[in-house]
Backbone bond lengths (Angstrom), bond angles and torsions (degrees), N, CA, C in turn:
res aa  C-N    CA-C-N  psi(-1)  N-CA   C-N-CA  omega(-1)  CA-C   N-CA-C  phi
1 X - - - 1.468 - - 1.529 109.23 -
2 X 1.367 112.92 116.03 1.469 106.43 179.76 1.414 110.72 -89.05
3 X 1.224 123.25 153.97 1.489 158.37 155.28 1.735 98.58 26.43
4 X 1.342 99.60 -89.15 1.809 138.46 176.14 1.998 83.80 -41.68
5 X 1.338 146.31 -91.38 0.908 134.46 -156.64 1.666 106.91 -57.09
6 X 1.079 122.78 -56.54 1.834 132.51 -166.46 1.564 88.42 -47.70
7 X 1.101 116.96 -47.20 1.801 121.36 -173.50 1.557 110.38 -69.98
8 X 1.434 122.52 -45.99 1.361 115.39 170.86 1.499 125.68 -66.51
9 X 1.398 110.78 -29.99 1.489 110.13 168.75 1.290 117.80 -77.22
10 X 1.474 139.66 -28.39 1.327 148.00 170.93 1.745 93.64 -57.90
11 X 0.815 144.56 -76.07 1.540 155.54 -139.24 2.382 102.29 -94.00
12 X 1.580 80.51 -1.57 1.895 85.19 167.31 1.223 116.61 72.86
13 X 1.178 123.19 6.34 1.749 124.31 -163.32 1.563 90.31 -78.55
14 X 1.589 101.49 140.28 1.461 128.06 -176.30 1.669 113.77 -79.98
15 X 1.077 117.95 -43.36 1.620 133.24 158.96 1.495 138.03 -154.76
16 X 1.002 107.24 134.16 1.428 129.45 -152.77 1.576 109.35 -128.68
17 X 1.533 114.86 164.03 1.337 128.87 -161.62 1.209 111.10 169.92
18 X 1.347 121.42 145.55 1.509 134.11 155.36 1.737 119.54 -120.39
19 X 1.008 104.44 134.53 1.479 118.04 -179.33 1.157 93.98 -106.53
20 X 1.680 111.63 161.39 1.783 123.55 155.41 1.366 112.27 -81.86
21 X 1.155 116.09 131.18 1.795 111.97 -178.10 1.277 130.26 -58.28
22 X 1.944 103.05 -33.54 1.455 95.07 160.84 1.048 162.00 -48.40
23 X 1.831 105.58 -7.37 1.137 118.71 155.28 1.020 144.57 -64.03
24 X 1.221 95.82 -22.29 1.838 105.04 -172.89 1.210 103.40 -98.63
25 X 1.557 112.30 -22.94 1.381 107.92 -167.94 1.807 106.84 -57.11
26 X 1.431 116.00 -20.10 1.204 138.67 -161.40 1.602 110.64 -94.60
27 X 1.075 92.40 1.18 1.990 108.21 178.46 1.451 107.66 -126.73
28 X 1.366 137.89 7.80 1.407 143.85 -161.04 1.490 115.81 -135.60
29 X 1.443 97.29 133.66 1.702 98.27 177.51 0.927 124.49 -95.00
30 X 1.684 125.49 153.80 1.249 131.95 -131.12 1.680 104.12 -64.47
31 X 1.292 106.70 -41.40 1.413 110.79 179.04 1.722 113.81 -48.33
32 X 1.427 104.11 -46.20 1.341 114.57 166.60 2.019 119.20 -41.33
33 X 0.882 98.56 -66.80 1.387 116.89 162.19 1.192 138.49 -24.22
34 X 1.692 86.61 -62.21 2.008 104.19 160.73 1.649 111.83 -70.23
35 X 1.227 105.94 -16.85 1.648 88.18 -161.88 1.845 89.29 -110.47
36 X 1.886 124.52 25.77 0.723 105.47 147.56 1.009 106.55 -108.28
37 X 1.107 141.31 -58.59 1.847 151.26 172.45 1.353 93.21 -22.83
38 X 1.603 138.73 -24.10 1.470 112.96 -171.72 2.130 105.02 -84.37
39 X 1.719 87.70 -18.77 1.237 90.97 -176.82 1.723 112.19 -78.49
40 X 1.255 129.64 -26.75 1.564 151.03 -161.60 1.245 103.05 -157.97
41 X 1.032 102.84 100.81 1.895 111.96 164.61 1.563 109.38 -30.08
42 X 0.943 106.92 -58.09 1.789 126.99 -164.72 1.598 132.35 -142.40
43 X 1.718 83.73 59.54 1.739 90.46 -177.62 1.443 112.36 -38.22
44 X 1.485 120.89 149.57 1.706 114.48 165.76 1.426 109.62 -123.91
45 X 1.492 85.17 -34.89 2.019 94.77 178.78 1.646 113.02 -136.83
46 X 1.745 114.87 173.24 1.593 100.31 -171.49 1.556 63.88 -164.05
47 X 1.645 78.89 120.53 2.072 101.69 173.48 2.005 84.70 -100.98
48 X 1.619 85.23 120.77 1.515 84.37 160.43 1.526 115.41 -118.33
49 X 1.452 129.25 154.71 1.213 142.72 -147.86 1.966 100.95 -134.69
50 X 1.304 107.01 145.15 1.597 101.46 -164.01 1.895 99.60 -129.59
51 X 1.610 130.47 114.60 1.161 144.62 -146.01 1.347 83.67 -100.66
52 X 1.246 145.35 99.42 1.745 112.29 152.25 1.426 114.75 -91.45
53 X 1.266 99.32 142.79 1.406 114.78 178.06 1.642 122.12 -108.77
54 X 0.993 128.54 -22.00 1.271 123.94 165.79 1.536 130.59 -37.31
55 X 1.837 100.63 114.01 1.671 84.87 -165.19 1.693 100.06 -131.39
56 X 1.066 113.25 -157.57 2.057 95.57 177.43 1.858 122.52 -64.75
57 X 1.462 75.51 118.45 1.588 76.69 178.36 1.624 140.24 -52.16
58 X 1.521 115.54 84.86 1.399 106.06 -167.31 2.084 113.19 -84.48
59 X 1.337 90.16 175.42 1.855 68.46 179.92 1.373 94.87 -85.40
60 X 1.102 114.43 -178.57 1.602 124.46 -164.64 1.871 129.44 175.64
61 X 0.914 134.93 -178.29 1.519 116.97 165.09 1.729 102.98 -140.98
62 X 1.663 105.69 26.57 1.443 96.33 168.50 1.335 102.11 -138.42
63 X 1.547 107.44 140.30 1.286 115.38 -167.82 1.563 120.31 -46.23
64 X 1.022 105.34 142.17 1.475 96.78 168.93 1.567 143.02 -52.32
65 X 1.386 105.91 -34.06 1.573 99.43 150.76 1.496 139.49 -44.38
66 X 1.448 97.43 -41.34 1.559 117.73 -174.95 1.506 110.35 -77.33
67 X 1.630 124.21 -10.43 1.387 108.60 -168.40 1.971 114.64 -92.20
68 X 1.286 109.86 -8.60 1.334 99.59 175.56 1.722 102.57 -109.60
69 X 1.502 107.72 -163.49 1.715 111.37 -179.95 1.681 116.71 -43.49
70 X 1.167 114.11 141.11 1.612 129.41 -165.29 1.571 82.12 -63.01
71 X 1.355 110.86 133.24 1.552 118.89 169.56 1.463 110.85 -65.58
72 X 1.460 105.61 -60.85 1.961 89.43 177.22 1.479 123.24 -33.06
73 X 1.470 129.13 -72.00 1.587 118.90 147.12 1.317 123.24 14.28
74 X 1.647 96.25 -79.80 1.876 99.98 -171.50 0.927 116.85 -61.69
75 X 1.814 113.51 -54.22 1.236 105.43 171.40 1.547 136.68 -84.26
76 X 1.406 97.64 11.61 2.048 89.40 141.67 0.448 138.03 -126.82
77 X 1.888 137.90 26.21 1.308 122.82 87.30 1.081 160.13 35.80
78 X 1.544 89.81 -111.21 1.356 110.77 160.64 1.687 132.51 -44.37
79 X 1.144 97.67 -32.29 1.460 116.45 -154.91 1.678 94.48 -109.12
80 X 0.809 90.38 -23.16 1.963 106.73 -161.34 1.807 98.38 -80.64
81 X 1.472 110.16 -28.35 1.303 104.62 -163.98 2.023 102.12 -99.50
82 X 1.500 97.65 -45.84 1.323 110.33 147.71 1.911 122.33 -24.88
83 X 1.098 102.55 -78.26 1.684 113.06 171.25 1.765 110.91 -43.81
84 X 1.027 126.30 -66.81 1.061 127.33 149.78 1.608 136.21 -15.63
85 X 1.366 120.42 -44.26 1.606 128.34 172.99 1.788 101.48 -82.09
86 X 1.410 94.46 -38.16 1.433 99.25 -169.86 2.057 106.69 -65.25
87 X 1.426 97.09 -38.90 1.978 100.13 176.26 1.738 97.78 -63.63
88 X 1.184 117.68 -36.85 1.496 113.42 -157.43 1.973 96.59 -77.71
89 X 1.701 107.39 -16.79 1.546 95.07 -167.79 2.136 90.10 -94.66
90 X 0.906 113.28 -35.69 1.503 131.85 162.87 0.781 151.68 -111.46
91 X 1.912 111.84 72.25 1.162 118.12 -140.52 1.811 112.67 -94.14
92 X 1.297 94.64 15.45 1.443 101.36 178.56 2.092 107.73 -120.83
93 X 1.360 75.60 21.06 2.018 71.32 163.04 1.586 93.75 -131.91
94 X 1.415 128.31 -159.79 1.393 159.71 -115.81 1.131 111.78 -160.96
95 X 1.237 143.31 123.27 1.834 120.52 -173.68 2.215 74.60 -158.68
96 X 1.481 97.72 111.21 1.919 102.66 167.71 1.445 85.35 -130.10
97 X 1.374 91.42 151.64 1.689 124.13 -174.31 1.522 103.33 -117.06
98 X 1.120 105.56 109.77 1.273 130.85 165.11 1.848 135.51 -85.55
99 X 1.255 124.04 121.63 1.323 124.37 -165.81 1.745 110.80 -153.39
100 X 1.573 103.01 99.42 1.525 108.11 151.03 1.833 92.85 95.72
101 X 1.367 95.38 -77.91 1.689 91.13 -174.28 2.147 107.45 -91.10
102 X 1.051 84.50 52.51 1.524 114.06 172.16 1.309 117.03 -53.21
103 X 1.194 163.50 126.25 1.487 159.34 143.67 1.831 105.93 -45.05
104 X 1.223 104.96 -25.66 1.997 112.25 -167.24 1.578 101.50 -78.60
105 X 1.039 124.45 153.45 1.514 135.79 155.00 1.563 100.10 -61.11
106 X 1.356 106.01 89.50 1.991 86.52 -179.16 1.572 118.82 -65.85
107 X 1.349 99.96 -16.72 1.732 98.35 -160.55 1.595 103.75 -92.93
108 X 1.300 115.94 -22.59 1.411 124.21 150.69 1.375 129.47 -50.05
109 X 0.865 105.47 -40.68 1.719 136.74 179.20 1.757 111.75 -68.06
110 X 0.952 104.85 -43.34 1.598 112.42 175.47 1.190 110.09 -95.44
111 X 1.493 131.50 -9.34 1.416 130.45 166.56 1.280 92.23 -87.11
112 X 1.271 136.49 -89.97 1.724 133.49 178.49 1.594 110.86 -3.82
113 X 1.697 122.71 -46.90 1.231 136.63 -167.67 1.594 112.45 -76.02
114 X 1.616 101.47 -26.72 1.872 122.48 -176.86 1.385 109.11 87.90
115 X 1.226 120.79 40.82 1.336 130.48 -175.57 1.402 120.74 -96.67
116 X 1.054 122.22 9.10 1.626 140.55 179.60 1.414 89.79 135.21
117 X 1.829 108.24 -165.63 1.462 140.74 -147.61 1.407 95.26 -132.15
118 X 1.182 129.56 152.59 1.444 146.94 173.49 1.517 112.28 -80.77
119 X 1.815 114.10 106.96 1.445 105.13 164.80 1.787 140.86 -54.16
120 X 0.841 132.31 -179.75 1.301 127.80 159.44 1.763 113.07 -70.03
121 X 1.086 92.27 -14.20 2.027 92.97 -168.15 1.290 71.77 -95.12
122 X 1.401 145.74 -73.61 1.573 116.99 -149.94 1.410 90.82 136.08
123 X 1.317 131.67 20.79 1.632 141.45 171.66 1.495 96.25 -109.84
124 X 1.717 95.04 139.03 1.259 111.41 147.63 1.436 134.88 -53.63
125 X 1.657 142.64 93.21 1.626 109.28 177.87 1.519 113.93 -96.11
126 X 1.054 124.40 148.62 1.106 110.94 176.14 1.939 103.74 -126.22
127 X 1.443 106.24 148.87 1.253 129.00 -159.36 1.512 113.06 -24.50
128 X 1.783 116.26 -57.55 1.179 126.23 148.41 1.324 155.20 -84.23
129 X 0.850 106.54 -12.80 1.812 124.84 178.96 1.666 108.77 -111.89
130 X 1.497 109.14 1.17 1.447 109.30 164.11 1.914 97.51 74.96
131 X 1.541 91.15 -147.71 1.546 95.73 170.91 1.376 108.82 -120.06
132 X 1.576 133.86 9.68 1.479 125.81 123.09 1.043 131.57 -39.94
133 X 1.358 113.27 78.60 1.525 127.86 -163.15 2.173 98.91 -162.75
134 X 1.459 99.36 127.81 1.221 96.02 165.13 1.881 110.10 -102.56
135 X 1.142 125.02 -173.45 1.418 120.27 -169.47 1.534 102.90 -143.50
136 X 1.087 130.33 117.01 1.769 157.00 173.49 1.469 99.72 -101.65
137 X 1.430 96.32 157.52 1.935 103.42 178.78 1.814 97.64 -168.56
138 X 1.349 72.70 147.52 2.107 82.21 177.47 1.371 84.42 -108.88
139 X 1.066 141.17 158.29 1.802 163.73 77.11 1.102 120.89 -35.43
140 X 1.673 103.92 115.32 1.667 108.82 176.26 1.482 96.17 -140.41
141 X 1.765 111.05 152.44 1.747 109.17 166.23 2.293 81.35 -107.45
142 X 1.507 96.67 66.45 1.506 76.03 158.45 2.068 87.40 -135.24
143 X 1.330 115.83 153.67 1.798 97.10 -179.02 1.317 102.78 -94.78
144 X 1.503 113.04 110.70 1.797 116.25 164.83 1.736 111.68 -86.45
145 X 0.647 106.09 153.59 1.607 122.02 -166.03 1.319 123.23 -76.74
146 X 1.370 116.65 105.10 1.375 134.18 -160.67 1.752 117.04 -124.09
147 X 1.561 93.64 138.63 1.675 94.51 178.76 1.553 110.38 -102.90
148 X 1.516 121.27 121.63 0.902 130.46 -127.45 2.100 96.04 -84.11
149 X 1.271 150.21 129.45 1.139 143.69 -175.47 1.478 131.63 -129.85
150 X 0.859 136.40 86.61 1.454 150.43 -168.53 1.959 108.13 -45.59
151 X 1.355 115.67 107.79 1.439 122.11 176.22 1.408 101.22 -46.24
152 X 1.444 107.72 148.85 1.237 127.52 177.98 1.798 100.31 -141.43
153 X 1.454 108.53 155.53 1.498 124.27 163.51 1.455 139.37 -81.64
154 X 0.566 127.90 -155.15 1.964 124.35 -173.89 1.702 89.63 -119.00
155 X 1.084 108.23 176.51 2.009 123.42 170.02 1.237 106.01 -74.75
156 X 0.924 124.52 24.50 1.967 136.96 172.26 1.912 83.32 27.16
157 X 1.257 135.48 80.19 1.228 95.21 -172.31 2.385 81.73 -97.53
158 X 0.913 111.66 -6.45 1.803 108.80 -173.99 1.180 98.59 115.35
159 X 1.652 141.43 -22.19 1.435 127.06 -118.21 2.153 86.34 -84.14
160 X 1.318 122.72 -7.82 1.514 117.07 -159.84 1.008 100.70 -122.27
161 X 1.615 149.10 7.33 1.512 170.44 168.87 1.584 97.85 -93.80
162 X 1.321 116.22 -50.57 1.678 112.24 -174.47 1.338 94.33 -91.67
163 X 1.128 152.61 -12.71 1.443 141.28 -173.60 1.415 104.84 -91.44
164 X 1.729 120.48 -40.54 1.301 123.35 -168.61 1.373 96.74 -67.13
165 X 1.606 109.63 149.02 1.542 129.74 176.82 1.634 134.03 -79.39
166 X 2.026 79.29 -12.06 1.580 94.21 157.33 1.503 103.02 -132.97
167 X 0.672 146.22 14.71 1.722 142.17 166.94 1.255 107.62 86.44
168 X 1.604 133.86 69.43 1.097 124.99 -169.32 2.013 126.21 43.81
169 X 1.570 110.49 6.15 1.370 90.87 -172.87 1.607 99.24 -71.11
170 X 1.670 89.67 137.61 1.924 83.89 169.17 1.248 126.32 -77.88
171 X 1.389 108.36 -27.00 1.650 104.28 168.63 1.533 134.13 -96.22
172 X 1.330 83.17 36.54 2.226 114.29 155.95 0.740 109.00 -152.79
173 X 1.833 136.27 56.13 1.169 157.97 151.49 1.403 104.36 -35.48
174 X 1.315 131.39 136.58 1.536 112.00 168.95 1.681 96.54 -86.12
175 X 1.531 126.03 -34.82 0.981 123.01 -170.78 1.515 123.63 -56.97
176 X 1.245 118.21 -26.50 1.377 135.36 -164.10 1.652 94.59 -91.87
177 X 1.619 113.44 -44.14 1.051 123.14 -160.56 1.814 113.68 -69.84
178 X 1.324 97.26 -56.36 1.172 92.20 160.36 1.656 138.11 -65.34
179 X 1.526 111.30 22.35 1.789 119.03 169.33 1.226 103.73 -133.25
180 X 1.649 117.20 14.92 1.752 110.60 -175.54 1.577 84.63 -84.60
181 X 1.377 85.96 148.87 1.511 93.21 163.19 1.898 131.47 -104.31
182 X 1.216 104.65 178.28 1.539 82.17 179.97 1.443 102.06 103.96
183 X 1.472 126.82 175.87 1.658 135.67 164.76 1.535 111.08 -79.38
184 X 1.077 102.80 138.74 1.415 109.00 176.45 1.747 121.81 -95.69
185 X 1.094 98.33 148.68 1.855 93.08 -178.72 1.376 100.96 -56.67
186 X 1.405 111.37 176.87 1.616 125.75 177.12 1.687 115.71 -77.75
187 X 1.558 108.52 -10.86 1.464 138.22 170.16 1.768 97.87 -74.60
188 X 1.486 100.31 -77.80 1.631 97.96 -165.20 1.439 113.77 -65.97
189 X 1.427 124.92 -13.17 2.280 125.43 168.77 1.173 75.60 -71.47
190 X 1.450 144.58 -62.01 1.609 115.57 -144.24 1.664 105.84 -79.35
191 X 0.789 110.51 -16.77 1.574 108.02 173.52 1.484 111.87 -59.54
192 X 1.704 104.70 -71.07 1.807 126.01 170.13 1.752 100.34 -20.82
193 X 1.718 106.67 -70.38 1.035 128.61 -155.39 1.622 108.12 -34.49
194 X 1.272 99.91 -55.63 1.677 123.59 -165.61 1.408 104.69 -86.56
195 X 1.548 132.63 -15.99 1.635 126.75 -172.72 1.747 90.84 -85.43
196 X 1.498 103.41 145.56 1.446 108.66 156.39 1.441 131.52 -70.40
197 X 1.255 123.29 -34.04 1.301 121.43 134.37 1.479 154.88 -9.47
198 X 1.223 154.47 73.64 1.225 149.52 156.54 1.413 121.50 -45.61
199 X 1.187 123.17 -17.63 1.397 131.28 171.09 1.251 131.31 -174.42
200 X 1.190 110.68 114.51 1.753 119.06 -160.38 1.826 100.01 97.23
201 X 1.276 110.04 -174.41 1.438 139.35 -169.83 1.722 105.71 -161.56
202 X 1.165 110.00 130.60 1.761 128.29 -167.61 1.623 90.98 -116.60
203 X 1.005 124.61 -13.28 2.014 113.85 -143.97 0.974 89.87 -80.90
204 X 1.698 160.01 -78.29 1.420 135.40 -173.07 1.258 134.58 -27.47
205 X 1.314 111.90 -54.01 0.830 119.36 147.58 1.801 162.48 -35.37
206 X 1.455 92.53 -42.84 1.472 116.84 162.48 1.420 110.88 -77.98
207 X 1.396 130.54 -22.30 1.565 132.06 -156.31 1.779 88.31 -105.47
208 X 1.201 122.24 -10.37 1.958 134.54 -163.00 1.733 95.02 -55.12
209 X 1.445 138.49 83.65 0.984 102.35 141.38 1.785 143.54 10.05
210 X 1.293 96.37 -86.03 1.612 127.84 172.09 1.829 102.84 -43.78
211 X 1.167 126.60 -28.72 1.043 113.78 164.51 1.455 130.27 -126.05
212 X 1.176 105.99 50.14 1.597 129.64 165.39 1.947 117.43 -64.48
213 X 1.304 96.97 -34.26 1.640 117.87 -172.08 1.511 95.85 -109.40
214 X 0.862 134.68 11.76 1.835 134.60 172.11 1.414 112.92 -39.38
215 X 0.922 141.46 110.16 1.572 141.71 172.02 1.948 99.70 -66.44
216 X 1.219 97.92 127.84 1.292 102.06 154.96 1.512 141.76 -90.59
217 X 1.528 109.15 135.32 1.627 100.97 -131.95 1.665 116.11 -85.98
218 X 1.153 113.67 137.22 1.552 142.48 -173.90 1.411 92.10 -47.46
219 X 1.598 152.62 21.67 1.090 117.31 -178.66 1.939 103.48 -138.85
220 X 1.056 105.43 114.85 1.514 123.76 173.08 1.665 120.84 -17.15
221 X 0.998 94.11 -45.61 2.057 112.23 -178.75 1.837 81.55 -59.66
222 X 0.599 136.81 -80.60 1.999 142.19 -131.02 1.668 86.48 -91.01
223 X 1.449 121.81 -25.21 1.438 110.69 -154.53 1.934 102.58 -90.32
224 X 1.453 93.23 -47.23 1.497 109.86 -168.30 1.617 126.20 -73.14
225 X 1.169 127.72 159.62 1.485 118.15 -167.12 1.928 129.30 11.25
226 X 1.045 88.00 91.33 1.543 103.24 -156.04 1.476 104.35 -81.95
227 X 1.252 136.89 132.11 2.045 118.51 148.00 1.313 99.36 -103.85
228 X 1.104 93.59 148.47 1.921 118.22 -164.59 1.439 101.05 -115.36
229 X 1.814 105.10 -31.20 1.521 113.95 -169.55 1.517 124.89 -117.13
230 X 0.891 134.19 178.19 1.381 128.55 139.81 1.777 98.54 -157.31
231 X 1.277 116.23 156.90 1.134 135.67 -178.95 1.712 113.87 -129.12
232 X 1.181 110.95 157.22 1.613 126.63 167.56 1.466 98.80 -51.36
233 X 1.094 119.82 -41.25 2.003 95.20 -177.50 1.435 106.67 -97.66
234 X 1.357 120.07 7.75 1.136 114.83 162.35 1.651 134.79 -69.65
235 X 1.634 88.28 -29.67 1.278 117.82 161.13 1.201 126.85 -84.15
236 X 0.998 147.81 -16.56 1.269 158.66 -155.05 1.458 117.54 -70.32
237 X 1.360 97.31 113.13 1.797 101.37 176.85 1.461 110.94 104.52
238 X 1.613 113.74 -20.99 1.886 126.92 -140.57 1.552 85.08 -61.89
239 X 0.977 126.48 179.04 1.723 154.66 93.36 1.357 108.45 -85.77
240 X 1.306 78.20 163.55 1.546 112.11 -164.05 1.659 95.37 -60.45
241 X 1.161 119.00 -41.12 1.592 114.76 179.07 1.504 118.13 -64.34
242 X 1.683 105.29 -46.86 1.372 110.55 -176.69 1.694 106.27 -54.38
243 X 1.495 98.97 -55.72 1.749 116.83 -179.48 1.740 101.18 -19.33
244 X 1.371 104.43 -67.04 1.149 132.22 -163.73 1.928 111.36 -62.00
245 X 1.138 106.32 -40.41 1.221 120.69 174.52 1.863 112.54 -69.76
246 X 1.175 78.10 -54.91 2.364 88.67 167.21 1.342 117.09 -65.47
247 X 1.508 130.60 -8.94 1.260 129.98 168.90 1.219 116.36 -147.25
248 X 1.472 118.29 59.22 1.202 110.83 174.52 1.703 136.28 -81.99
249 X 1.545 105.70 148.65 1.350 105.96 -154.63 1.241 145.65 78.39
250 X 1.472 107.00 23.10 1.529 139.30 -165.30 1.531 117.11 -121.90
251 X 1.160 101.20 93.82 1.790 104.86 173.13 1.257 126.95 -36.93
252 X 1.741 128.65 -12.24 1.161 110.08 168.12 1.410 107.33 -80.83
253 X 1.431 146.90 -6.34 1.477 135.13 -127.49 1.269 79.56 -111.44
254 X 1.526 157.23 -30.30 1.482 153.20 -149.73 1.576 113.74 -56.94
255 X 1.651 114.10 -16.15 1.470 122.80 -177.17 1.204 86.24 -111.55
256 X 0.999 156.04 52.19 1.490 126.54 179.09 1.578 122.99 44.67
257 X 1.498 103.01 -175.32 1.492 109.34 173.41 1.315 110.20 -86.60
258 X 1.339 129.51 -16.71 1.722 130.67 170.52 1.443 105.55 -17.14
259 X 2.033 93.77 -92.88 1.737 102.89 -172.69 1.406 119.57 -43.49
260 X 1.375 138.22 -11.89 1.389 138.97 -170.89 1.853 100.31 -93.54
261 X 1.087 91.08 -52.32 1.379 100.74 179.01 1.615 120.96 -50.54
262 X 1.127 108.01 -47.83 1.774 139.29 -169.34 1.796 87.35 -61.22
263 X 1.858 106.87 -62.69 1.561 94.01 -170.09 1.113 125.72 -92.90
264 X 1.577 120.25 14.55 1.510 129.69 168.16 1.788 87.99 -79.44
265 X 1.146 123.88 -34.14 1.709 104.69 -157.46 1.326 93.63 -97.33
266 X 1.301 135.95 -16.20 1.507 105.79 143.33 1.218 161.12 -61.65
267 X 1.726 84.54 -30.84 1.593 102.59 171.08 1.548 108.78 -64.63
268 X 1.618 123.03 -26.70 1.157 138.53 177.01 1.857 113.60 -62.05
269 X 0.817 117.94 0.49 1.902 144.49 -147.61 1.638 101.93 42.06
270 X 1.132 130.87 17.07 1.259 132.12 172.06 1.623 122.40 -78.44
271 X 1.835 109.52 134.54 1.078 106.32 176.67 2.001 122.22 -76.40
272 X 1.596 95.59 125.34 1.571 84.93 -160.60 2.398 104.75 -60.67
């Protein structure tokens, strides 16, 4: 068992992979590029690591990603403590942990690695954990040892193109949409208005074929003390600090209580 595996099984990670970076480097724009090279002179490899979060489905009005521990957290952490054994075994390479606001194609990255197939929405699924799965990555210019895997697609079967409320466009995401901040056009409240959601969007996902058999995931952070909800008096009174202080470590809190607030009082037919 080399190094990279003895370390992923110690630290519990469910699936794992390394790609060669040059691949991606070959899918990324230049800006992308610079703002990895500023991080690693000379990426060679990118161990990526796969979070699932899917845990019992309660009803709720916050997406399911958002209801257990804020993934950035875990996975730097996780990854953070990992990176660390790995500088102390090679102390003359580079090992940065990357999460979410990534410069890498992550979902590329875990296909390159053989970590599942590429959906039509633009999610990773992977065989068991579906595409309830978040995505972590180390960056190193040292080369760890990788079996090389050709991306593949989902069964295109449509079923998350006809379900979505805008047809896959990404830039009328409901998910995105509901954490922009700011006023929304009279287009994007009527969108809010009508999603069940207050934050995030599940519906591709939930409609996935491919993830009908999803294992729900083995790891405590995503599983344990869950919010499913939040309400107007939940909020009530907050600042953005307090907000932050009453839910800490929670991926919805990164905007403040504004955007939550804004699409509870629509859903309310109220002008926020």
């Amino acid at each position: 068992m080399n190094i990279v595996d003895r370390l992923s099984v110690s630290r519990g990670l469910c699936a794992y992979g390394v790609c060669d970076c040059d691949l991606l480097l070959a899918h990324m724009t230049d800006a992308a590029r610079l703002g990895l090279t500023r991080r690693i002179a000379q990426p060679r490899s990118v161990f990526v690591a796969l979070f699932p979060y899917a845990a019992e489905q309660r009803p709720g009005n916050l997406s399911l990603y958002a209801r257990g521990r804020d993934y950035h957290a875990v996975i730097q952490q996780t990854l953070g403590d990992m990176a660390a054994e790995l500088r102390t075994a090679y102390p003359e390479n580079n090992f940065i942990v990357l999460a979410d606001n990534s410069p890498l194609p992550e979902v590329l990255a875990a296909a390159y690695a053989g970590l599942g197939c590429i959906g039509a929405h633009g999610l990773l699924i992977h065989p068991l954990y579906g595409s309830y799965v978040f995505i972590g990555t180390i960056v190193t210019d040292c080369t760890l040892p990788t079996t090389p895997h050709t991306p593949t697609t989902c069964i295109n079967c449509g079923a998350c193109r006809r379900a979505c409320p805008v047809g896959l466009d990404k830039s009328r995401c409901l998910s995105a949409l509901t954490q922009q901040g700011g006023t929304l056009t009279d287009e994007q409240a009527a969108l809010v208005r009508e999603h069940p959601l207050i934050w995030g969007c599940d519906t591709c996902q939930l409609v996935c074929p491919m993830n009908r058999t999803a294992q729900q995931t083995p790891l405590a952070d995503f599983r344990e003390h869950p919010i499913c909800s939040l309400s107007l008096d939940d909020l009530e009174g907050l600042t953005r600090k307090q907000f932050l202080a009453k839910y800490p470590e929670r991926a919805f809190t990164w905007r403040g209580p504004a955007p939550i607030r804004r699409n509870l009082l629509l859903k309310q037919g109220e002008q926020p």
